[in-house]
C-alpha positions in Angstrom: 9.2 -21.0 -15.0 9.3 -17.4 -13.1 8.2 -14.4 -15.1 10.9 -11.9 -16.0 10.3 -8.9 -14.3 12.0 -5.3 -14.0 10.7 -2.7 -10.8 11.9 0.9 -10.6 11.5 2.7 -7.3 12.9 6.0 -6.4 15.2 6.3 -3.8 16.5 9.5 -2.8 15.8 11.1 -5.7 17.4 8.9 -7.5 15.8 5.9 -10.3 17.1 2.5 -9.1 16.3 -0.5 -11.4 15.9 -3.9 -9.7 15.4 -6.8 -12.2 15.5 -10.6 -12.3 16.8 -10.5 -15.6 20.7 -11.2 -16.8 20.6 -8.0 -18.0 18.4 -5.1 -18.2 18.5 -4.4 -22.0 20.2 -1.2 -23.3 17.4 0.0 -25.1 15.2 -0.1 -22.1 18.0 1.7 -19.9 17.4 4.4 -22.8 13.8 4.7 -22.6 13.9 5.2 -19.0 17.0 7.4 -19.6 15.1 9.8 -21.2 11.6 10.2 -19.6 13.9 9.9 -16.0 11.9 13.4 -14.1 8.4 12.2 -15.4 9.1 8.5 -14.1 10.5 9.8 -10.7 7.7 12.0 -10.4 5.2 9.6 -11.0 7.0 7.1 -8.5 7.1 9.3 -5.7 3.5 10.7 -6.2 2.1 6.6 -6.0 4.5 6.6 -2.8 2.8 9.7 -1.3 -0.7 8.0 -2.0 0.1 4.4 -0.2 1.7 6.6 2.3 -1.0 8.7 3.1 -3.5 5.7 3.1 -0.7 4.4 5.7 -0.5 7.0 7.7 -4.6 7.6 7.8 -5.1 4.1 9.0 -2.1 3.6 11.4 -4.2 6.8 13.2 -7.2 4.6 13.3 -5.5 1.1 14.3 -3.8 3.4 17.1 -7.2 5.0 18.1 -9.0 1.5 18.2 -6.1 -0.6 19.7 -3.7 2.5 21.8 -0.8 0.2 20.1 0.9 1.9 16.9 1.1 -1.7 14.1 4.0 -2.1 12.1 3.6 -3.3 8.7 3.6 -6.9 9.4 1.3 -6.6 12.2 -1.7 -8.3 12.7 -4.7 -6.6 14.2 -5.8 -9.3 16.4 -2.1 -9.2 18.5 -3.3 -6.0 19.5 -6.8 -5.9 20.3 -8.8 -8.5 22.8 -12.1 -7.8 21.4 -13.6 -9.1 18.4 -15.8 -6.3 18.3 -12.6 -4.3 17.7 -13.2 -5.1 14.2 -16.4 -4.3 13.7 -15.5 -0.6 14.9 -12.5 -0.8 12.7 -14.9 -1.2 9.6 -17.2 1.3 10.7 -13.8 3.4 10.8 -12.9 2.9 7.6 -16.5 4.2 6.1 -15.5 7.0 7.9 -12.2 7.7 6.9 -12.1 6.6 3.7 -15.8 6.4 2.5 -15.1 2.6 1.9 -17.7 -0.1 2.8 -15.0 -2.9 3.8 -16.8 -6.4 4.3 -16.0 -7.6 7.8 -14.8 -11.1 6.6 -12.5 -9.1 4.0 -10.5 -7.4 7.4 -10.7 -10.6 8.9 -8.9 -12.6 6.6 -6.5 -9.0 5.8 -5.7 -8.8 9.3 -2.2 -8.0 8.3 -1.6 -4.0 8.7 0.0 -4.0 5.2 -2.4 -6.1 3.7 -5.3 -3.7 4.9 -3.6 -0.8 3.5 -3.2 -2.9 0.2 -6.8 -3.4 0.2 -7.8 0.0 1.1 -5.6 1.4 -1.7 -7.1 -1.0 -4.3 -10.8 -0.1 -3.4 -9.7 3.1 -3.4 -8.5 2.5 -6.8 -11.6 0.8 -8.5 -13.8 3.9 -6.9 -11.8 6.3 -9.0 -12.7 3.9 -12.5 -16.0 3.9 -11.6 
């Protein structure tokens, strides 16, 4: 059984509503209705986060590897050395003040997935 689910996202300025549902129910179209600038506000200033953690850590893949990763990209199809990793970590404390485990970028290898990570460490540094 999936779990019904309902994403907003800002596109253009706009509020789009993707659900999984029949039918997103009027109420809810209401609510969001009527607190519209706060939610696109808050949308777009998550976006700028995840793409400044992007954009930060593209420049260090690039720096390590002279290759600019898309998002699906895996670090190891552009780098020959393993110890290309181990500079990426020590990167990373330096960018981002973020002690990343070794074995955790190994097994995020995915540029997306490290940005992910980065963002959620990021994250549980602010509640602490």
């Amino acid at each position: 059984m999936s779990s019904k689910k309902v994403t907003l996202s800002v596109k253009n300025g706009n509020l789009s509503i993707t659900s999984n549902l029949d039918e997103v129910p009027s109420w809810f179209r209401e609510l969001l209705s009527s607190h519209k600038p706060q939610l696109i506000s808050m949308l777009n200033s998550e976006n700028s986060e995840s793409d400044e953690v992007e954009k930060r850590l593209k420049r260090l893949w690039v720096n390590l590897t002279k290759q600019e990763p898309q998002k699906n990209t895996s670090f190891f199809n552009l780098t020959t050395s393993s110890l290309d990793i181990i500079k990426l970590k020590q990167k990373i404390f330096s960018e981002f003040n973020l002690d990343i485990p070794v074995g955790d970028l190994y097994k995020k290898k995915i540029f997306s997935d490290q940005v992910h990570h980065i963002e959620t460490q990021i994250a549980k540094e602010v509640k602490d």
